[in-house]
C-alpha positions in Angstrom: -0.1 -11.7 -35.3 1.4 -11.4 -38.4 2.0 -14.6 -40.7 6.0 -13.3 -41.0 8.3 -12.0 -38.6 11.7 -10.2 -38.6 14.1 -8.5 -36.7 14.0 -5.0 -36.5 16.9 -2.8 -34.7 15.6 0.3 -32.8 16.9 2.7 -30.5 13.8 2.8 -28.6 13.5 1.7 -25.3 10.9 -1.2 -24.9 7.1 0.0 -24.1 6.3 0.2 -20.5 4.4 -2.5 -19.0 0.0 -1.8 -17.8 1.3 -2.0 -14.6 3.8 0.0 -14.9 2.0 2.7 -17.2 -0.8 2.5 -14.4 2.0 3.0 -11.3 2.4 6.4 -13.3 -0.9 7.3 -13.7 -1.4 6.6 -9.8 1.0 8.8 -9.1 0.1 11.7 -11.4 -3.5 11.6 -9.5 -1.6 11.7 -6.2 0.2 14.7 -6.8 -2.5 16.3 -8.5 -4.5 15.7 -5.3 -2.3 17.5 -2.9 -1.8 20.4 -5.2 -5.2 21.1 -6.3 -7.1 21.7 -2.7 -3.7 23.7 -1.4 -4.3 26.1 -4.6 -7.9 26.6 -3.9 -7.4 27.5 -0.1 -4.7 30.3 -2.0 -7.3 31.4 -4.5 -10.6 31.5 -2.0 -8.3 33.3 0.7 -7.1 35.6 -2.0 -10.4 36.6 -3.2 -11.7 36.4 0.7 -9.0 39.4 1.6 -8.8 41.1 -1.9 -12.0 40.9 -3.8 -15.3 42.5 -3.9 -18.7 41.5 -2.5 -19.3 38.4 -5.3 -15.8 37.3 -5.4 -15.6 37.3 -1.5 -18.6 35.0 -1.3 -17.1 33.2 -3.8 -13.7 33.1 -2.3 -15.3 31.9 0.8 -17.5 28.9 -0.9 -13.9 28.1 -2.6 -12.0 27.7 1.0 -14.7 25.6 2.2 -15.0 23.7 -0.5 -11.3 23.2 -0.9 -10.6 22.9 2.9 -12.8 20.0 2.9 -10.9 18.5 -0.4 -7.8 19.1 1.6 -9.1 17.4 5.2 -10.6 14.5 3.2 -7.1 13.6 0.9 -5.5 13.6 4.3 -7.5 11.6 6.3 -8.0 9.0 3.4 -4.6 9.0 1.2 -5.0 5.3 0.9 -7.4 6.5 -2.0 -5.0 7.7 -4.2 -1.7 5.6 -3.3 -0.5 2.6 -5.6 -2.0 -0.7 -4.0 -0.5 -4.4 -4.6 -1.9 -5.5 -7.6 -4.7 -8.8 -6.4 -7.6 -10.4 -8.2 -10.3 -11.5 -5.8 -11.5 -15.4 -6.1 -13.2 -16.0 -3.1 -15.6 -13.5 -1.0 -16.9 -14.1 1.9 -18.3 -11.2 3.9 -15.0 -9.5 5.2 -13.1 -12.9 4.4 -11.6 -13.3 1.1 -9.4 -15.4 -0.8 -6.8 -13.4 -3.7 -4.3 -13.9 -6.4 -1.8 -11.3 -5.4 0.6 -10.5 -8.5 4.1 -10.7 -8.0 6.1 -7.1 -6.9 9.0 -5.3 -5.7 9.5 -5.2 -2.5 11.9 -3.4 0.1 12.3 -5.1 3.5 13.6 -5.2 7.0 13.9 -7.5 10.0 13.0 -6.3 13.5 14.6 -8.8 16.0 13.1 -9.5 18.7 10.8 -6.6 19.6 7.1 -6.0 20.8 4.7 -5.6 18.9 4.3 -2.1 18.2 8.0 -1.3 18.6 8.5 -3.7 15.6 6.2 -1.9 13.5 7.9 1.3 14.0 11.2 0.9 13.6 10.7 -0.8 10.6 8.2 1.8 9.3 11.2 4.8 10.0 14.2 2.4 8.3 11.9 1.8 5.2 10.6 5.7 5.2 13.9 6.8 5.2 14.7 4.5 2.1 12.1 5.9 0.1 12.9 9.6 1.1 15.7 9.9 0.0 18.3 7.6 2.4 20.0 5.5 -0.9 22.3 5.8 -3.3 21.1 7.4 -5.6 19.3 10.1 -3.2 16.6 9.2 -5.3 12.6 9.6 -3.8 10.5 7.2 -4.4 6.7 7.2 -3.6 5.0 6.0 -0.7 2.3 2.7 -1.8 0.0 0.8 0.0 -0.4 -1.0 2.8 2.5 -1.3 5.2 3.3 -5.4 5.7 4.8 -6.9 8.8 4.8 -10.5 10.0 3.2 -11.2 13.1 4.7 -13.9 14.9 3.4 -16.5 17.6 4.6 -14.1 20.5 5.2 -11.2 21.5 9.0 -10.6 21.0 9.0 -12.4 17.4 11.4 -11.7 15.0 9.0 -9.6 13.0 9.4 -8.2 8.8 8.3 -5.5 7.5 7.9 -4.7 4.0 6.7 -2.2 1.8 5.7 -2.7 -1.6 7.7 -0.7 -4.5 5.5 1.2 -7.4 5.0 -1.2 -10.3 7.0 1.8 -12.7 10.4 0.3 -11.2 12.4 -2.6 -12.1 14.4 -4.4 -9.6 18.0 -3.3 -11.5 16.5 0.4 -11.5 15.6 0.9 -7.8 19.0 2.9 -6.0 20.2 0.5 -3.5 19.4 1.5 0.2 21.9 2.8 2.4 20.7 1.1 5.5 22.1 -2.3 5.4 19.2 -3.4 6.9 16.9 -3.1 4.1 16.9 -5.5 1.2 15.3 -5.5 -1.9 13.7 -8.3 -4.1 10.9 -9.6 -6.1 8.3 -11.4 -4.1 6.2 -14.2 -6.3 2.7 -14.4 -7.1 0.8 -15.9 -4.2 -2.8 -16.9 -3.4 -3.3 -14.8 0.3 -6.3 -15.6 2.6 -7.2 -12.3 3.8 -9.8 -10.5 6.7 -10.1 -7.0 7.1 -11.2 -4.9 10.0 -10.9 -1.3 10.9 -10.1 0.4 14.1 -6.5 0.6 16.0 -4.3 -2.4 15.4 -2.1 -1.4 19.1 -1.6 -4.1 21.3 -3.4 -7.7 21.3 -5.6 -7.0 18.4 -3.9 -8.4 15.6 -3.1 -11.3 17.4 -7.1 -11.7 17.9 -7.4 -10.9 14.3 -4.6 -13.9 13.5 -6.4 -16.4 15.0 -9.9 -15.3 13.3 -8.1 -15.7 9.9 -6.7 -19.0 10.6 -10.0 -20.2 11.5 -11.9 -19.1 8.3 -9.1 -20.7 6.7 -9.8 -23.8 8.1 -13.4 -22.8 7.4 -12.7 -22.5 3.7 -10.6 -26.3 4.0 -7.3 -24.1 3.0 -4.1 -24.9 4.3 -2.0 -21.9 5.3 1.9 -21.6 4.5 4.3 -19.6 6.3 3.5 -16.6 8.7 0.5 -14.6 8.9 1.1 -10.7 8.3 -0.8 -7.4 9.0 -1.1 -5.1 6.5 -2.1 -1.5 7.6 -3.4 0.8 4.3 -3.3 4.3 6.4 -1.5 7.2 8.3 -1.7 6.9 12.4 -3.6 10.7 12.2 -6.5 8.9 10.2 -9.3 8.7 12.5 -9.8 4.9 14.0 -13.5 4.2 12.0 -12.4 5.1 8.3 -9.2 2.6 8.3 -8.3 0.0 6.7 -6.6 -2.8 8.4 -6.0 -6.6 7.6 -4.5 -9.6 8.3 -3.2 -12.3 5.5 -1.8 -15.5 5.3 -0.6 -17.1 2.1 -2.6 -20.5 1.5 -2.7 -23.7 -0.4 -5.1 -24.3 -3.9 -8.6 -23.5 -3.4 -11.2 -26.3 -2.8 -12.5 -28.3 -6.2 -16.2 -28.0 -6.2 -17.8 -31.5 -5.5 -19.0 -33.3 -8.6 -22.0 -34.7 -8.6 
């Protein structure tokens, strides 16, 4: 820092924040991964049907090579989507303990639904929001993972919440057209978290829900408020590559025992 300061009018609009230079950067690499694959399938089937020997072979090994590209962003776009924004202070095996930072969120209440029903129609009000369904017809990019309470029973009154890309302020997000959906800044928490992978239908959650709250009493935390699943991928991804959990937000972590 300088020794001196003064005041210094500008008409330039204050420097983005990491975050929010990052959220850009994340979705540069998403867009770049769609469109590179889809424009070496057009180049290799171009040379396949057009070229001579060489550049046929080489056409081929192109479309193989960018088939595979193309199969592999699908079943695993979690890789290249903007994530909520944690630091990890506590591991254990599949079981760990995070400071989330705070973020933008846009959510939605599901009253008293199952399970599964909850889930969607929440997932298709929220979609719609960030495809276009606001006020300013504005689209705005799909993050990850999809958040939705769970509830002690079946027909809970359930909310589900997806996270907004870090390059948006609250004031600069178009307001949704379905009254539904509200928007607003959720605070920085410390979230108990264990992830699994497979389907998340049915009772499973639940299951997971009471293995969380166990490990938390494990870990002598104190959960606070409801426990949520978050899901991190697309219903086509195939069950073994996803990436499901469940979190609760919890009290201070244990002091270590003096001795």
């Amino acid at each position: 820092m300088t020794p001196s300061l003064s005041v210094v009018a500008s008409s330039q609009p204050f420097p983005e924040s990491p975050a929010a230079l990052q959220s850009r950067r994340t979705r540069a690499v998403e867009q770049t991964s769609l469109v590179l694959p889809l424009l070496g399938i057009g180049a290799g089937a171009w040379a396949l049907l057009r070229g001579g020997r060489t550049a046929r072979s080489l056409g081929a090994a192109a479309l193989v090579a960018s088939a595979s590209a193309s199969l592999t962003r699908w079943q695993l776009a979690r890789w290249f989507a903007e994530k909520a924004r944690y630091r990890v202070e506590l591991k254990h095996g599949d079981f760990e303990v995070r400071q989330y930072a705070s973020r933008i969120q846009a959510e939605t209440v599901v009253n008293a639904a199952p399970w599964q029903r909850s889930l969607d129609d929440g997932f298709h009000r929220l979609a719609g929001y960030i495809r276009g369904d606001n006020q300013g017809h504005q689209k705005i990019a799909m993050t990850t993972p999809v958040s939705v309470t769970l509830g002690a029973v079946d027909r809970s009154t359930r909310t589900v919440a997806f996270k907004m890309p870090d390059r948006y302020a609250l004031e600069t997000l178009p307001e949704p057209n379905d009254r539904r959906i509200t928007l607003r800044r959720a605070p920085a928490r410390r979230i108990a978290v264990l992830t699994f992978r497979g389907r998340y239908g049915k009772e499973l959650p639940n299951r997971q829900r009471m293995q969380l709250l166990s490990r938390v009493r494990n870990a002598r935390l104190l959960p606070i408020g409801d426990v949520t699943f978050a899901g991190y991928d697309a219903p086509w991804t195939l069950p073994f590559l996803r990436r499901n959990e469940v979190m609760v937000e919890v009290s201070s972590l244990p002091s270590a025992p003096t001795t």
